[in-house]
C-alpha positions in Angstrom: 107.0 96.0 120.3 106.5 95.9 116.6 107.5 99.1 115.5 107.3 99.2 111.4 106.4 97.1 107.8 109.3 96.9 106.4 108.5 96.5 102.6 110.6 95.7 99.5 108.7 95.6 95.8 109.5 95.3 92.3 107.9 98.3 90.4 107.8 99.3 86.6 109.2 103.2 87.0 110.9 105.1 84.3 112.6 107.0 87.5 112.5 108.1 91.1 109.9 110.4 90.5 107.4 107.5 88.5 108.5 105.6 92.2 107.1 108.2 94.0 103.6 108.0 92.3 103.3 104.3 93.0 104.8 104.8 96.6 101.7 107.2 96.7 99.5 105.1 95.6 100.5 102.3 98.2 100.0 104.2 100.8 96.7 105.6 100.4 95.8 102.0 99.9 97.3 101.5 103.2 95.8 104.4 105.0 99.2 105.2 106.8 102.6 107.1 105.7 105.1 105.0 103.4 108.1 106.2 103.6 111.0 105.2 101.1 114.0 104.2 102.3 116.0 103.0 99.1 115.4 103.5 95.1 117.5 101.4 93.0 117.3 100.1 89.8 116.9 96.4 89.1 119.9 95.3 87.2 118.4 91.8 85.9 115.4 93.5 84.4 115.8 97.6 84.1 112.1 98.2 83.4 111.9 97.7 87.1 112.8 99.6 90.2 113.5 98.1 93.8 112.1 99.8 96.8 112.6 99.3 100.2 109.9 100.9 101.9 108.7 101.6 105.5 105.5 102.4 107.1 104.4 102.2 111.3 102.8 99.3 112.6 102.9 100.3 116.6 101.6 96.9 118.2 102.5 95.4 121.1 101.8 92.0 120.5 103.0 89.3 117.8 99.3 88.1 117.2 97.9 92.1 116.9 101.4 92.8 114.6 100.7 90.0 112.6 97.2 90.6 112.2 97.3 94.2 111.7 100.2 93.3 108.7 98.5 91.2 106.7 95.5 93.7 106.9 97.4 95.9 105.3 99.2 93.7 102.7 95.9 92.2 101.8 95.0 95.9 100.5 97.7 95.8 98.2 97.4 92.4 97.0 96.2 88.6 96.9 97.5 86.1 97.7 100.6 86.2 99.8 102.7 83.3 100.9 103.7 83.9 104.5 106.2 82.4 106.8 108.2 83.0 110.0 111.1 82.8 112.2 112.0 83.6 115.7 113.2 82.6 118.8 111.3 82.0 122.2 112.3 85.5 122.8 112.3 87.4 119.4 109.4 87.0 116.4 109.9 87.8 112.7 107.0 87.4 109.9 107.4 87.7 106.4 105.4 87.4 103.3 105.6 87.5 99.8 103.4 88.1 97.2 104.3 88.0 93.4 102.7 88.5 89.7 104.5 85.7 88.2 102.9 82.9 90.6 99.4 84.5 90.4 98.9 87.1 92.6 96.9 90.0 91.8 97.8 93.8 93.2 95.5 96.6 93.5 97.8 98.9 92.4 99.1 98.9 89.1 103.0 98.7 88.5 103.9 96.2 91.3 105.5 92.9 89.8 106.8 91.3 93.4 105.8 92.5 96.8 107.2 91.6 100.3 106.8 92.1 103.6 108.7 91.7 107.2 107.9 92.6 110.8 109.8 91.8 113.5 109.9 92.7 117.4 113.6 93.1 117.5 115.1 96.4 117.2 
């Protein structure tokens, strides 16, 4: 079963609470809770801020969990480069999506987003 999103982005944020806002922002683009699981600053360039992020995903299968993510990450941005990994007995997704290369968010103050679901626990 494919439990969560797992998200990491780069954000422009002053502080936590400028975070927050964005966080907010994501996830009523998402429709579902985000849920923050780190804050840190990001040492190479401190205008930015480093989340790692969570939100439910709930499907049972690898094609529905896969579908159902890039759903949501394409209401957050466009285009995403996706890949994956697994095992005959395990699956794992991933996607990235990034400012520099061209993509475009929807909400303002994300420079680098990404993305990972897997089935393992």
């Amino acid at each position: 079963m494919f439990e969560t999103i797992r998200w990491r982005c780069h954000i422009h944020a002053n502080d936590r609470r400028a975070a927050e806002r964005v966080v907010g922002r994501i996830a009523a683009r998402l429709d579902r809770p985000v849920e923050i699981e780190n804050y840190e600053r990001y040492c190479k360039f401190p205008e930015l801020a480093v989340l790692r992020l969570v939100s439910p995903l709930q499907c049972p299968t690898p094609e529905r969990a896969l579908m159902t993510a890039l759903e949501c990450a394409w209401r957050i941005a466009t285009p995403w480069s996706l890949g994956s990994q697994g095992t005959s007995t395990h699956h794992e997704f991933d996607g990235i999506a990034a400012a520099n290369v061209g993509a475009h968010f929807s909400v303002p103050g994300i420079e680098l987003m990404e993305f990972n679901i897997t089935d393992r626990t």
